[in-house]
PAZAPA-4460 file (N, C-alpha, C; in steps of 0.05 Angstrom, whole numbers, plus 32768, in hexadecimal, padded with zeros to 4 digits):
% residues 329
    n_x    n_y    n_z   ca_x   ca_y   ca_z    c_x    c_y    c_z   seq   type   mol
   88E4   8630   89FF   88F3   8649   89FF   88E1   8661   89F9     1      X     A
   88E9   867A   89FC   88D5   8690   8A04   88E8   86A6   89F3     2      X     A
   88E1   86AD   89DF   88EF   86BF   89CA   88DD   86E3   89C4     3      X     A
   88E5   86E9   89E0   88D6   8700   89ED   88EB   871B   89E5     4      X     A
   88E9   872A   89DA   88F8   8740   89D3   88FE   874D   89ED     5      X     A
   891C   875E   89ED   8921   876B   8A06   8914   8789   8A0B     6      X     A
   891B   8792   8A1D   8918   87B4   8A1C   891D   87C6   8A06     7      X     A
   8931   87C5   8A01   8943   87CE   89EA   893D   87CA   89CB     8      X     A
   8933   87A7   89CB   8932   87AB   89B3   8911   87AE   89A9     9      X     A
   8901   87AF   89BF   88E1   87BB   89BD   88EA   87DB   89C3    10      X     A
   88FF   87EC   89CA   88EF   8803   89B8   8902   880C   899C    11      X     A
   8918   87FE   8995   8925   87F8   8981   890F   87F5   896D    12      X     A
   88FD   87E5   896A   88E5   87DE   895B   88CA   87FB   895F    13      X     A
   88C9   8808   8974   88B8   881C   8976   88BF   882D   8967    14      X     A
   88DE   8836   8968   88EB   8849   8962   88E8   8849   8942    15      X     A
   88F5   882D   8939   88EE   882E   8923   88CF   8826   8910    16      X     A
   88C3   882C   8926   88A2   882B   891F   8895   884B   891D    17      X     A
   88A2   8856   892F   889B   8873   892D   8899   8882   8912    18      X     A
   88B6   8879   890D   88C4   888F   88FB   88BD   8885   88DD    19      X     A
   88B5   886D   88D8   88A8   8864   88C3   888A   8868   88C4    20      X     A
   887B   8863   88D2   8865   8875   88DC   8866   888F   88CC    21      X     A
   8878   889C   88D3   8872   88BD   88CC   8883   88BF   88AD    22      X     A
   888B   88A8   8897   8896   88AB   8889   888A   88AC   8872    23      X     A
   886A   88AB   8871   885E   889F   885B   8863   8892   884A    24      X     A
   8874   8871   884C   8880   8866   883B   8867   885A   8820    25      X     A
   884F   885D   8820   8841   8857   880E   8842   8864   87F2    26      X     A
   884A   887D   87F3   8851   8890   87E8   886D   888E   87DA    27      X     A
   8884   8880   87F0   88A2   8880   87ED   889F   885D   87D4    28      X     A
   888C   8851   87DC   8890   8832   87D4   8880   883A   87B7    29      X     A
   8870   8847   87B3   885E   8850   8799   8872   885A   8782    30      X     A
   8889   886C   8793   889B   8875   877F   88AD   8867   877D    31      X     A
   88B9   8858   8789   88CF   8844   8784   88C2   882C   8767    32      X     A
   88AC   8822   876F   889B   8817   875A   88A5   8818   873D    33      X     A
   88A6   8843   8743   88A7   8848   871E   88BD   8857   871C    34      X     A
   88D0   8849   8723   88F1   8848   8723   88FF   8865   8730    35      X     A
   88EE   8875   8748   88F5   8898   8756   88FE   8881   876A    36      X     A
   8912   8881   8772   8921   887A   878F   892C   8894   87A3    37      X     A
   8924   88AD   878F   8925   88BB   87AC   891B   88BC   87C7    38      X     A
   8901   88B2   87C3   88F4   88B5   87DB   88FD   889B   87F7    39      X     A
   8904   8884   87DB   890E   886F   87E9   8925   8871   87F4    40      X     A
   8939   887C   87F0   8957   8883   87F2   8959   8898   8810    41      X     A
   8940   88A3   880B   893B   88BA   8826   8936   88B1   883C    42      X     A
   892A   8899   8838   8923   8889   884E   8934   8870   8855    43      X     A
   8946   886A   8846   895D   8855   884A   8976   8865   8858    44      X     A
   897C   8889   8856   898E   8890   885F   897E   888D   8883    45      X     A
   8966   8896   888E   895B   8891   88A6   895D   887A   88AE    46      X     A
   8959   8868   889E   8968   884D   88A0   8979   883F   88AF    47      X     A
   898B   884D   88A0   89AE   884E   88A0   89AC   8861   88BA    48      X     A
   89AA   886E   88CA   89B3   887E   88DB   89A9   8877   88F4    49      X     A
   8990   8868   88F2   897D   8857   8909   8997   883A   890C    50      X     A
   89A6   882D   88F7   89BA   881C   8901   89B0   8808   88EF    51      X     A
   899F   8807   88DF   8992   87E9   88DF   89A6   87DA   88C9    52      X     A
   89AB   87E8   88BB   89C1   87DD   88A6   89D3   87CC   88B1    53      X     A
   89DF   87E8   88CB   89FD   87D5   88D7   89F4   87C4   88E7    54      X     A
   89E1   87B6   88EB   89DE   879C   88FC   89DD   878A   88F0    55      X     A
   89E5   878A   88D4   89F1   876C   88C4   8A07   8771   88BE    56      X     A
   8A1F   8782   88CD   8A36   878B   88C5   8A4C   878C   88DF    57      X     A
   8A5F   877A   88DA   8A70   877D   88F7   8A7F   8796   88FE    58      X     A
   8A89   87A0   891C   8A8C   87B6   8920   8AAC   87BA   890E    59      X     A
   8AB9   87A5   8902   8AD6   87AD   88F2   8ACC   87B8   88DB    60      X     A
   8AB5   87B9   88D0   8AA9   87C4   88BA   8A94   87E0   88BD    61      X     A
   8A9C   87EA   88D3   8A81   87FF   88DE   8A69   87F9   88E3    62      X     A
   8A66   87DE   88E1   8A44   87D7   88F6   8A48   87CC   8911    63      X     A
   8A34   87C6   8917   8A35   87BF   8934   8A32   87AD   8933    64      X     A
   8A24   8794   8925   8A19   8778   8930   8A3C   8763   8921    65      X     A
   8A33   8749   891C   8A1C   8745   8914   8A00   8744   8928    66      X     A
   89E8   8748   8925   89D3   8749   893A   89BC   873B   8929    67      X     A
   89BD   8728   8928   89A0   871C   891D   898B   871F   8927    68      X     A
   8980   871F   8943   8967   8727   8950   895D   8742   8947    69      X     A
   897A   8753   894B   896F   8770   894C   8969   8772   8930    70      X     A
   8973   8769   8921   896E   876B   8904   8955   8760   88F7    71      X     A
   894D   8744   8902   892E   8741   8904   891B   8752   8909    72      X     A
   891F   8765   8923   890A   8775   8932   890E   878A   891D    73      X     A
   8925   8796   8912   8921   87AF   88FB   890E   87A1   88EA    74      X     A
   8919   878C   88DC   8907   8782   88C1   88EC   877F   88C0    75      X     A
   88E5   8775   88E2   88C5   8777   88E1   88B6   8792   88DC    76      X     A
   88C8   87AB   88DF   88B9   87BD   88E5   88BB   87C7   88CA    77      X     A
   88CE   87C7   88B9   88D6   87D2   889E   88C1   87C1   8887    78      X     A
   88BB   87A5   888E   88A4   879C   8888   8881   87A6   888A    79      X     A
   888B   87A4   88A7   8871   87B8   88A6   8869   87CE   889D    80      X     A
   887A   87D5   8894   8877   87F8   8893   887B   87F0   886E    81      X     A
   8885   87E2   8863   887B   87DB   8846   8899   87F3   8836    82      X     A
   88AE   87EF   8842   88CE   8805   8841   88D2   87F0   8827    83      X     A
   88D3   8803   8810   88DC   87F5   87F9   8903   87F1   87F0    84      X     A
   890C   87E8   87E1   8928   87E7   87DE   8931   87CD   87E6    85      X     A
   8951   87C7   87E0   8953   87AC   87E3   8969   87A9   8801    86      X     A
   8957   87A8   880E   8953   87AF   882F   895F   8789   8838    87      X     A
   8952   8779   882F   895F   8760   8837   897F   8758   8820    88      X     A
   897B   8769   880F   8992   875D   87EE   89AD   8767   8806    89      X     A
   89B0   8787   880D   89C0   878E   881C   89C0   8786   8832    90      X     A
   89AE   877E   8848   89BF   8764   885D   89C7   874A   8852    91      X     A
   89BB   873B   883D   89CD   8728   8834   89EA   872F   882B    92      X     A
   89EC   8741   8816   8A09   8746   880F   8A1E   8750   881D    93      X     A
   8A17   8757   8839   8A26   875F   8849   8A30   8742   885D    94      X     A
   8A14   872C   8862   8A1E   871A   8863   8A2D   8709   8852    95      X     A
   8A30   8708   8847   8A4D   8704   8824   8A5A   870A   882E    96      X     A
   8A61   871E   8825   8A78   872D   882D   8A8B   8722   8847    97      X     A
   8A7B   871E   8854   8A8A   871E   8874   8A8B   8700   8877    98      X     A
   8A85   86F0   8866   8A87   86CB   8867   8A96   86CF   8850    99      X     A
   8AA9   86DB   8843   8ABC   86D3   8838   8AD5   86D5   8841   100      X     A
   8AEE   86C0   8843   8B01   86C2   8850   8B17   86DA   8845   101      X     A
   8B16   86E6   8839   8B23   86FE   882E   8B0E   8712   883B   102      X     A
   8B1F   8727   8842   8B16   8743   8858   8B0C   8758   883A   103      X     A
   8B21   8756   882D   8B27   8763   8817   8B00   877D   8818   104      X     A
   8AF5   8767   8802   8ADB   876C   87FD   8AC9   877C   8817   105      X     A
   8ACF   8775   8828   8AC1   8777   883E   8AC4   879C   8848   106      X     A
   8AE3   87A0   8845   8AE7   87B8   8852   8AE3   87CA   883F   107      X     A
   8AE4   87C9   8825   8ADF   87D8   880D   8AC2   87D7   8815   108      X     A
   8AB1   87D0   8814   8A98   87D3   880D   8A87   87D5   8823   109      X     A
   8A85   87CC   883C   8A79   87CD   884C   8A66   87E2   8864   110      X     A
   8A87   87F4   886A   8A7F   87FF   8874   8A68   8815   886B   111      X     A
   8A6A   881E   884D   8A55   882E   8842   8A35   881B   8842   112      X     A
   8A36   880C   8848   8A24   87FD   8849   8A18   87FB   8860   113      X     A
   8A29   87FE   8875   8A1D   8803   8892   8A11   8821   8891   114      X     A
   8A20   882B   8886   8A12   8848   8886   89FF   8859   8873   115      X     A
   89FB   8846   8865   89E6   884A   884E   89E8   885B   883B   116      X     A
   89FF   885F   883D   8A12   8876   8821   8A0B   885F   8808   117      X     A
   8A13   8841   880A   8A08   8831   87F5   89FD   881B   87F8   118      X     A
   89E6   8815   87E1   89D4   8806   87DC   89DD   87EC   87CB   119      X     A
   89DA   87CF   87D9   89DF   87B6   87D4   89D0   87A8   87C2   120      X     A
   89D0   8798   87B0   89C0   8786   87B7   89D0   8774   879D   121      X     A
   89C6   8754   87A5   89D9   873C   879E   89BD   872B   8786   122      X     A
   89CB   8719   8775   89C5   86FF   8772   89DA   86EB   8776   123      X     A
   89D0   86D7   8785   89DB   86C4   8793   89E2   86B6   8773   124      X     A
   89C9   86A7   8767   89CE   869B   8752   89CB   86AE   8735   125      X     A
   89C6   86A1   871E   89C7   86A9   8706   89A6   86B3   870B   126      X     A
   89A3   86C9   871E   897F   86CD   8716   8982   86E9   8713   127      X     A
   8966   86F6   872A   8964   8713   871F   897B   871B   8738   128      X     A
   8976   8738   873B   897B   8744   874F   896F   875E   8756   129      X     A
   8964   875F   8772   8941   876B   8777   895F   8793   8774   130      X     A
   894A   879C   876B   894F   87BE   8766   896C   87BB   8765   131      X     A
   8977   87B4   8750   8995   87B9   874A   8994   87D1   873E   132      X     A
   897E   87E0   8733   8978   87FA   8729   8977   880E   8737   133      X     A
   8980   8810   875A   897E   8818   8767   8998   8813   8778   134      X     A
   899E   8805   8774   89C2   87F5   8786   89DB   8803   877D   135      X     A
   89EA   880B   8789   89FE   8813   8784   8A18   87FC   8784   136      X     A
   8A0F   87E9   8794   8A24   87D7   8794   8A0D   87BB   8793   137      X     A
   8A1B   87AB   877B   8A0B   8796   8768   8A1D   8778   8769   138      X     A
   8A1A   8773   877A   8A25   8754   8779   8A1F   873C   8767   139      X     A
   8A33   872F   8760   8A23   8712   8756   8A37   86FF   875A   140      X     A
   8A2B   86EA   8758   8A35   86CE   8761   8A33   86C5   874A   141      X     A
   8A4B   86B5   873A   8A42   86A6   8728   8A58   868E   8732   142      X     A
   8A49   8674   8738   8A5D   865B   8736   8A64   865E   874E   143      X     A
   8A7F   8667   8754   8A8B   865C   876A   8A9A   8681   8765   144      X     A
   8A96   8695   875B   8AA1   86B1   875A   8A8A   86BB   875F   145      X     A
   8A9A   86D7   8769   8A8B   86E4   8772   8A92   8706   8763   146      X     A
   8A7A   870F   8759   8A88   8723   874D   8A7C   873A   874B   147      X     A
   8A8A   875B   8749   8A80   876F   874C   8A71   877C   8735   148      X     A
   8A56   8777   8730   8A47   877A   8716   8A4F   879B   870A   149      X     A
   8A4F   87A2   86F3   8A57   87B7   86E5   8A3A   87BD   86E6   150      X     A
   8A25   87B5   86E2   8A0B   87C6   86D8   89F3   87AB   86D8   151      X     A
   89DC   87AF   86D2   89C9   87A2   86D9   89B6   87A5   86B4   152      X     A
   89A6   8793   86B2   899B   8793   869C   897D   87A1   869E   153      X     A
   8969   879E   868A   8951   87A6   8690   8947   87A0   86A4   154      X     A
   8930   87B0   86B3   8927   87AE   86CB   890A   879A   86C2   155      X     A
   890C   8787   86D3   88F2   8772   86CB   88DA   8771   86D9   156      X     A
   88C8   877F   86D2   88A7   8778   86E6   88AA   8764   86F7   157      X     A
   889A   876B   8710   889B   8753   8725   8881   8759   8730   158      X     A
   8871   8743   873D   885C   8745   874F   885E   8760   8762   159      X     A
   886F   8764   8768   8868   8775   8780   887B   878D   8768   160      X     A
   8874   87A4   8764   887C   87B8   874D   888F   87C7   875C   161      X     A
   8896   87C7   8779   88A9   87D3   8789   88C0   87C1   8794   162      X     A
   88C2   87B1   877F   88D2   879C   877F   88E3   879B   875F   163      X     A
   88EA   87AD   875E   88FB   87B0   8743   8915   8790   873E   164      X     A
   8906   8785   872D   8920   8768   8719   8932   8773   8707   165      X     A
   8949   8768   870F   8961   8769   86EF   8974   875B   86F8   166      X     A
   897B   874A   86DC   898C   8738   86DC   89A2   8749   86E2   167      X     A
   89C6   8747   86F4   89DD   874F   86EF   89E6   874C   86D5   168      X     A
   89F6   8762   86C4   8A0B   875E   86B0   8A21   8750   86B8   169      X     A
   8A2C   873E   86AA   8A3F   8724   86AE   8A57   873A   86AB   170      X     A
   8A67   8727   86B3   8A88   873D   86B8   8A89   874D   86DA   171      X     A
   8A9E   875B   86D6   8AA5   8771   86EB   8AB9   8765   86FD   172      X     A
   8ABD   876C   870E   8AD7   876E   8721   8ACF   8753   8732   173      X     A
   8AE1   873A   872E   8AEB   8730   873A   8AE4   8722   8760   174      X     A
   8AD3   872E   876E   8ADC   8732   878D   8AE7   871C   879C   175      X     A
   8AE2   86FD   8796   8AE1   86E4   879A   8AE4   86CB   8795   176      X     A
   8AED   86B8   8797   8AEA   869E   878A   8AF0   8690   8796   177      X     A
   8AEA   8669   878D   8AED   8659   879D   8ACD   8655   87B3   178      X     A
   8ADA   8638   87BF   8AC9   8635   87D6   8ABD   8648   87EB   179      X     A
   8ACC   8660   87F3   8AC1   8676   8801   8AAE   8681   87F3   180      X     A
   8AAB   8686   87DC   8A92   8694   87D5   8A84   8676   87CF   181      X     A
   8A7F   865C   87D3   8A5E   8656   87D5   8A5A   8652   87FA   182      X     A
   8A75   8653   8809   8A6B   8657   8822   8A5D   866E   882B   183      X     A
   8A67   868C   8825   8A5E   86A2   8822   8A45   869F   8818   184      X     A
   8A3A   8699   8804   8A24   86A1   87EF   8A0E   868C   87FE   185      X     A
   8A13   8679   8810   8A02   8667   882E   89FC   8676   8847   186      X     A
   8A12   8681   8850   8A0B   8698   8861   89FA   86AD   885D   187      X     A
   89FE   86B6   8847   89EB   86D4   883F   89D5   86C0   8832   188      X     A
   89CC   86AC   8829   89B0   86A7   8828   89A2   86A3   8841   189      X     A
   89AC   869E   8856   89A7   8695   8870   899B   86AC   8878   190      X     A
   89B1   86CD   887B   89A5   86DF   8883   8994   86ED   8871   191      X     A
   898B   86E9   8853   8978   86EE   8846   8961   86E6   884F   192      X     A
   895A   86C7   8858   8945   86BF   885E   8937   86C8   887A   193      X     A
   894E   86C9   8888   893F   86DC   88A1   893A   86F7   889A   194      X     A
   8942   8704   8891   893C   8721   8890   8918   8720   887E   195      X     A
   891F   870E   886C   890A   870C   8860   88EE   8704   8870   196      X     A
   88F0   86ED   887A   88E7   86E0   888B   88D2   86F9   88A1   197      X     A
   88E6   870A   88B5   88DB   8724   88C2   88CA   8731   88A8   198      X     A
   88D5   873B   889A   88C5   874B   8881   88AB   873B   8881   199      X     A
   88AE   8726   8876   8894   871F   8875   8880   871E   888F   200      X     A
   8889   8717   88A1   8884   8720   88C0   8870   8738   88C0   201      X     A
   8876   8756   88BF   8873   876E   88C5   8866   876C   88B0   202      X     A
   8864   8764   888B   8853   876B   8878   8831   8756   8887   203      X     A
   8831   8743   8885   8827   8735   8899   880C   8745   88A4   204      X     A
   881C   874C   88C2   8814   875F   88D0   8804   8775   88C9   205      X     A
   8816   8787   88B0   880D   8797   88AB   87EF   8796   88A1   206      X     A
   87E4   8782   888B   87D6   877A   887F   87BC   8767   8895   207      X     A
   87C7   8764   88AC   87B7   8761   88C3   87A7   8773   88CE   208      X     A
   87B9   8788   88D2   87B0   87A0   88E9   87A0   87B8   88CD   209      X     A
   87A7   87B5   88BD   879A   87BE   88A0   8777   87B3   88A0   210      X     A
   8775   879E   88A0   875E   878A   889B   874D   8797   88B6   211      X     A
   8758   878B   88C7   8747   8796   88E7   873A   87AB   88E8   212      X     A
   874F   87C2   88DA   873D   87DC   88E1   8730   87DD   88C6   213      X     A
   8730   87D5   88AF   8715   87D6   889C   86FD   87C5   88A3   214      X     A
   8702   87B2   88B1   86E5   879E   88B8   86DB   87AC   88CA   215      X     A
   86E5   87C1   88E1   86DC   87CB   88F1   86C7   87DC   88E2   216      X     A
   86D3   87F0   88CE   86CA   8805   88CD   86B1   8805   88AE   217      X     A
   86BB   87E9   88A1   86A4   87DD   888E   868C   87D6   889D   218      X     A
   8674   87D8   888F   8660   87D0   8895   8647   87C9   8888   219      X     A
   8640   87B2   8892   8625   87AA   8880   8610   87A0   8892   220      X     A
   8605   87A2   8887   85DE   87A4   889B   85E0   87AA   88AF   221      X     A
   85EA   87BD   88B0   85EB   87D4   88CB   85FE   87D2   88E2   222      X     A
   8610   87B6   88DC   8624   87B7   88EA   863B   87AB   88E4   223      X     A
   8654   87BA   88E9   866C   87B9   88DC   866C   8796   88DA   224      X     A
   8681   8795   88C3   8688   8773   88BC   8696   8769   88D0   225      X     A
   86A6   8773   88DB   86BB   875F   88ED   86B0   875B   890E   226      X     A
   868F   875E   8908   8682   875C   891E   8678   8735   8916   227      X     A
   8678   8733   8900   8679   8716   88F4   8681   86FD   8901   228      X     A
   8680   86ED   8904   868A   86D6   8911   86A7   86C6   88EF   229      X     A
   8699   86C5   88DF   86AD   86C5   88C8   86C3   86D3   88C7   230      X     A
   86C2   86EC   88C5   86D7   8705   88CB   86E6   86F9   88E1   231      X     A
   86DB   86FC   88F9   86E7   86FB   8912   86FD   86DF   890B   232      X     A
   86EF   86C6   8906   8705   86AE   8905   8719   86AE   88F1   233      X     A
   8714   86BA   88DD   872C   86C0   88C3   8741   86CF   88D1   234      X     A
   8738   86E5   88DA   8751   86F4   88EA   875F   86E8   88FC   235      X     A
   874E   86D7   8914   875B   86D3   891F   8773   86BC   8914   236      X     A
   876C   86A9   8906   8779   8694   88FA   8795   86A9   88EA   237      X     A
   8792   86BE   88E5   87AC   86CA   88D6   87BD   86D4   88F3   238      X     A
   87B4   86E0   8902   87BC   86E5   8919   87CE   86D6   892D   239      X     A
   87C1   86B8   8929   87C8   869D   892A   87E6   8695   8921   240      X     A
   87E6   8696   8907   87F5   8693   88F5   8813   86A7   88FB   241      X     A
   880A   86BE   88F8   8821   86D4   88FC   8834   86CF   8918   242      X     A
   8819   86D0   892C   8827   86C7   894B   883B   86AD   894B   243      X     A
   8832   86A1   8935   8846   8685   8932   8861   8682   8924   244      X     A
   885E   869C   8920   8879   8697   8905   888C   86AF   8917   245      X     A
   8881   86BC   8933   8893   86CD   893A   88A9   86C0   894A   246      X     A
   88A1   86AC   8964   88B4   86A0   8969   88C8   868C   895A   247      X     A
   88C4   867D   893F   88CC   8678   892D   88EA   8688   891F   248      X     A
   88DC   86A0   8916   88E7   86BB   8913   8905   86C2   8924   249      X     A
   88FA   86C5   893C   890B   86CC   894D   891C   86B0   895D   250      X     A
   890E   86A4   8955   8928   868C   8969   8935   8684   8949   251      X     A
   8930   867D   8932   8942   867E   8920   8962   869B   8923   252      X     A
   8956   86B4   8928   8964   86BE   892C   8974   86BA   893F   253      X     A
   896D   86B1   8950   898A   86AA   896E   899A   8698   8966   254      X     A
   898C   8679   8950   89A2   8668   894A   89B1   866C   892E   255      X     A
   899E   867E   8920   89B3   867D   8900   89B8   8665   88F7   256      X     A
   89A9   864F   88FC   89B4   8635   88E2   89A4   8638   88D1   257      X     A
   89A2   8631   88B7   899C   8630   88A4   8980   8622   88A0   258      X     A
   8976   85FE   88B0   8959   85FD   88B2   8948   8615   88C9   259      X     A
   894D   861D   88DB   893B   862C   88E8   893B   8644   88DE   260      X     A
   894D   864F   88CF   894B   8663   88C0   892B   8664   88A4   261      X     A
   8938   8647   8894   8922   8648   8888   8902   863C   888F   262      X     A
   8908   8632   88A6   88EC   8632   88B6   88E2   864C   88C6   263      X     A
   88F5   8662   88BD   88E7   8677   88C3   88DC   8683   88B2   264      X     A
   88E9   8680   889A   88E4   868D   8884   88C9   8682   887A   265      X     A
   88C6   8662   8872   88B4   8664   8870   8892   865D   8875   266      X     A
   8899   8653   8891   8883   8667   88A6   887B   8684   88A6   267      X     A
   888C   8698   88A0   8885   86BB   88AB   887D   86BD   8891   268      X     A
   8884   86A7   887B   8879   86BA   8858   885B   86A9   8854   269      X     A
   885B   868F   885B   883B   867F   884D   882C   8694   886F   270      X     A
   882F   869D   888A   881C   86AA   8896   8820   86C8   8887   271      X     A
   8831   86CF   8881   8823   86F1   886E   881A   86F0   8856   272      X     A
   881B   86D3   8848   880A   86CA   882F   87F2   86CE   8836   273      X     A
   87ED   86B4   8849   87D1   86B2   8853   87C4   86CA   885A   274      X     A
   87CD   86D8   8872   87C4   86F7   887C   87BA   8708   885D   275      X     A
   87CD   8707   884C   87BE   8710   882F   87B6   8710   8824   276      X     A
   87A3   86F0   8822   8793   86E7   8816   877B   86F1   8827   277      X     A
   877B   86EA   883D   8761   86F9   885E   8760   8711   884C   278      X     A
   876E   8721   8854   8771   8740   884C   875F   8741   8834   279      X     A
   8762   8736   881B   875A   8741   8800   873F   8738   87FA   280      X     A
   8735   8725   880D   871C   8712   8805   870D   8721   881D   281      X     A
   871D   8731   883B   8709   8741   8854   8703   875F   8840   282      X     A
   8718   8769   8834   8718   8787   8820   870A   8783   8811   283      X     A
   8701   876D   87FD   86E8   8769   87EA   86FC   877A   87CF   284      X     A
   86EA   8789   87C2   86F0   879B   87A6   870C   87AC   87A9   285      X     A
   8708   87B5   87BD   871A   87CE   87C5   8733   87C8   87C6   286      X     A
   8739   87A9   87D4   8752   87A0   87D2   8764   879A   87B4   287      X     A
   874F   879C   87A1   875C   8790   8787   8769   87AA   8779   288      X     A
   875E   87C4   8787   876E   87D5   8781   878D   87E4   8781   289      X     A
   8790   87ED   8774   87B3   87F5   8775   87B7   8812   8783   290      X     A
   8798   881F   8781   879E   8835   878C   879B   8839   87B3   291      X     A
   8792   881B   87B5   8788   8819   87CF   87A8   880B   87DA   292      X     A
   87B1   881A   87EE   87CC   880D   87FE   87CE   87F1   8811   293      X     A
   87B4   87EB   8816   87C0   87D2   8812   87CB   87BC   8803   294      X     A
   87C5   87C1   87E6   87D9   87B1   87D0   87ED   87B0   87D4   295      X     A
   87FD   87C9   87E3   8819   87C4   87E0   8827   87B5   87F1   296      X     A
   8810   87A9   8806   881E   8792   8815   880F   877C   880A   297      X     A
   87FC   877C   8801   87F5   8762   87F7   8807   8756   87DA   298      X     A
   8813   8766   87CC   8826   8764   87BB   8842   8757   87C8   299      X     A
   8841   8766   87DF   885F   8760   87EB   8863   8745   87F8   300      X     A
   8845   873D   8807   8844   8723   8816   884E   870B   87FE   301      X     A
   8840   8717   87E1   8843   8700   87D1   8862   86FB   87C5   302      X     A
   8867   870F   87C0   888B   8716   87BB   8899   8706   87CE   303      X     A
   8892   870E   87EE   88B1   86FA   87F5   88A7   86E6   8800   304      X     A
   888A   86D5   87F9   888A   86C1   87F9   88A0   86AC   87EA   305      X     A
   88A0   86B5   87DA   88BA   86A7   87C7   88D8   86A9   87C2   306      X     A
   88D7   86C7   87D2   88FB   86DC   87D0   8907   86C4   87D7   307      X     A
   891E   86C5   87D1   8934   86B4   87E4   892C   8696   87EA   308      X     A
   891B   868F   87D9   8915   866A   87DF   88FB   866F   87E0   309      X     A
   88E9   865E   87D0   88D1   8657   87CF   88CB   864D   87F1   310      X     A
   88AA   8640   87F1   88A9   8635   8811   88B9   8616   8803   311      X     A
   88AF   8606   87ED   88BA   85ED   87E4   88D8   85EF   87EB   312      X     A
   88EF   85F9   87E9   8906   85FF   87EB   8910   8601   8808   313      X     A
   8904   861C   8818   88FF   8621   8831   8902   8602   8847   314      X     A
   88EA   85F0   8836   88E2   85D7   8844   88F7   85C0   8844   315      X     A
   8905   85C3   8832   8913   85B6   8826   892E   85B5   8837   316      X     A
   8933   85CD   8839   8948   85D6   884F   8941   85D3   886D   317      X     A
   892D   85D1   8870   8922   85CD   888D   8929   85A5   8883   318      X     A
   891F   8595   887C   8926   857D   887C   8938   8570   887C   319      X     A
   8953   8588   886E   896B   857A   8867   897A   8587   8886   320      X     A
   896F   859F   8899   8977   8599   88B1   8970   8587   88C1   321      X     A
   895D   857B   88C6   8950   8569   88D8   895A   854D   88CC   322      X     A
   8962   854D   88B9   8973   852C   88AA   898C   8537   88B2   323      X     A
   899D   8549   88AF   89B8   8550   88B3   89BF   8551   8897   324      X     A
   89B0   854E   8883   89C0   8554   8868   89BA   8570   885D   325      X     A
   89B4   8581   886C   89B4   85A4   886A   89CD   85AB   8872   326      X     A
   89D2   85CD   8866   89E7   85D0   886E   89EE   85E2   888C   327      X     A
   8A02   85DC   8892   8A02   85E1   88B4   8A12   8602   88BA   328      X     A
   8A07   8614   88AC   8A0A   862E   88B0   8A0A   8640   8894   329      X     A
***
């Protein structure tokens, strides 16, 4: 099979390559870091108006999809471009929402969510939940309920510093219960892992096309490094890697089950691991720096290596599809 993007959704991806392009998000992700979400919030309403939100949101709720492809092709680019905020928390909780057999939840909350008036983000289990310090609407799952968090606890250091942790405060409203919320809370890990999956995709990338033009423009004994035969095979082998996890990527997205999902996931995160390891060992000194922008994808590659399921977990799910003891959506 041949998982070739259309017309539409290559300049869907330009479009939203442009305009991040011209957004200086290095600057927007620096301040999110040290808890300013204005800059981030400025760029989530462009976001929200480009559509990308409502393509994990059906049109009875003000989005357009559901659209998993098209929502892949955003994520690669919002990866690439290193768009801080909890960009995959809000397509999962919107998938919640809409896998529970009560509407209820769904029409209350949704549509602001397609339109980026508000900010999501969930824990599935008893863990953290990425920038609840920043969310306006704070989900949690506990057991077999599902419930609308009142407030969030201290914000907890994480590898990647634009990745704000906090546990949910226990209590609050009610939204769920029963068997529909752990069917719901399967669905929205499903579309967590792809979104994530693209993210890591585009961080990847980014940290590719980063590397290239520093070996170009580095140089030692009179001629640039990536004139090297070493250089040259490291790249390509990441290059390798990335090209492999795209059709992966994208044909997970056409079927939505749950192993090819996490055989996307974690394929697109151990190749933007790897790509970041190339990156930091081709950058030498410079890369260990914080003030140098590539950290902030080499931070990020390492972050959602693990988001939403380790690769051990990931694998795990890929096995229990191919035995049939995974679950089947």
């Amino acid at each position: 099979m041949r998982f070739l993007l259309d017309t539409e959704q290559r300049a869907f991806a330009a479009s939203l390559d442009a305009m991040l392009t011209s957004a200086n998000t290095p600057s927007a992700i620096r301040a999110w870091a040290e808890g300013d979400h204005t800059p981030g919030r400025a760029l989530w309403s462009r976001l929200a108006d480009a559509g990308v939100f409502a393509l994990a949101i059906p049109e009875a709720y003000d989005g357009v999809g559901p659209l998993p492809v098209e929502l892949a092709v955003a994520f690669v680019e919002l990866g690439r471009h290193g768009v801080p905020g909890p960009l995959v928390e809000t397509v999962a909780a919107a998938a919640l929402l809409c896998g529970l057999d009560e509407s209820g939840p769904a029409k209350r909350l949704l549509p602001a969510l397609a339109s980026g008036e508000s900010v999501a983000t969930l824990a599935l289990t008893d863990s953290y939940a990425l920038d609840a310090d920043a969310a306006t609407v704070l989900l949690a799952v506990h057991g077999a309920g599902l419930r609308l968090a009142p407030g969030h606890g201290p914000v907890r250091p994480s590898v990647d510093r634009a990745r704000r942790l906090a546990r949910p405060e226990p209590g609050g409203e009610l939204l769920a219960t029963g068997p529909q919320v752990t069917r719901a809370a399967a669905h929205a890990l499903c579309w967590a892992r792809l979104a994530t999956a693209a993210q890591a995709l585009g961080a990847g990338l980014a940290l590719l096309d980063r590397t290239v033009a520093y070996v170009r423009q580095r140089t030692q004994f009179g001629v640039s490094i990536g004139s090297f035969q070493a250089v040259k095979h490291q790249l390509a082998d990441a290059r390798i890697a990335l090209e492999f996890a795209r059709p992966l990527l994208f044909g997970a997205a056409l079927s939505m089950t749950p192993a090819d999902v996490a055989a996307a996931k974690v394929t697109a995160c151990e190749a933007a691991y790897a790509t970041a390891r190339t990156a930091l060992q081709l950058h030498g000194a410079i890369g260990y720096t914080a003030e140098y922008d590539l950290s902030l994808w080499l931070t990020k590659a390492r972050a959602l290596r693990t988001a939403w399921g380790s690769p051990a977990e990931c694998r795990a799910a890929v096995l229990g599809g191919l035995s049939g003891d995974g679950p089947r959506s």
